[in-house]
N, C-alpha and C positions, 0 to 999 in steps of 0.2 A: 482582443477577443480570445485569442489562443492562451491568457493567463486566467481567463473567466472558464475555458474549460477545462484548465490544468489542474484550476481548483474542484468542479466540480465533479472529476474522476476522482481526485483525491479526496471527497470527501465520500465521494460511493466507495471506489477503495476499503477506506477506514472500516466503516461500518459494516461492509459484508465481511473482512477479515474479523473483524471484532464477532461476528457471530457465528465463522465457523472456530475460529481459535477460544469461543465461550469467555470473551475476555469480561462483560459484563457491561461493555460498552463504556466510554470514554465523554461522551457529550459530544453534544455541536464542534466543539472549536480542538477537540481533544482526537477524534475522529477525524478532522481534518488535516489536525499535525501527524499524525498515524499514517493515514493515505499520500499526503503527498512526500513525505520522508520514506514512506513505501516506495511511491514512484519511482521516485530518484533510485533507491536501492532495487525496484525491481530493472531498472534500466539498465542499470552497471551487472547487476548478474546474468538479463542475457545477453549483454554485449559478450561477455567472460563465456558466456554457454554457447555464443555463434549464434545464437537465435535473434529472430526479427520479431516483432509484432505491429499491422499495420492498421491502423481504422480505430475508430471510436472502441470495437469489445476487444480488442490487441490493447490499446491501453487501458482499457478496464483490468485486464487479465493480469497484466505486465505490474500496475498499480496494485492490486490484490495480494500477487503473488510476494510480493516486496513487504508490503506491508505485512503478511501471516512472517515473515521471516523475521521483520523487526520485531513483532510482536511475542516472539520464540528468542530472542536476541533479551530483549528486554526482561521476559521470562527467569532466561539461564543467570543475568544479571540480579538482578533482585532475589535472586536463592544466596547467590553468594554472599 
């Protein structure tokens, strides 16, 4: 059950970073590699910040935050 809701942060994740970073949006399945590859990356950045995030809107945020990063990651990549 905790991997049915890892996905389903990960895939809100995706999709609200996808629409403040105006990426144009990704799809179902593209949105969801986004969010939970967010995750992961927003979990290791506040581990490294000292920060905690707890409860269902802690990993929404946590998720979010990871993913607008990879999505700015990915960004500075594909210029080069």
């Amino acid at each position: 059950m905790e991997i049915l809701w890892f996905l389903l942060i990960g895939l809100a994740a995706g999709w609200l970073a996808g629409r403040i970073m105006k990426a144009g949006g990704y799809g179902l399945m593209g949105d969801l590699v986004v969010g939970v590859i967010g995750a992961l990356l927003g979990g290791f950045l506040f581990r490294l910040a000292g920060l905690a995030a707890t409860g269902l809107l802690g990993s929404l945020v946590t998720a979010t935050v990871g993913a607008i990063v990879l999505i700015a990651l990915l960004r500075v990549v594909k210029r080069a």
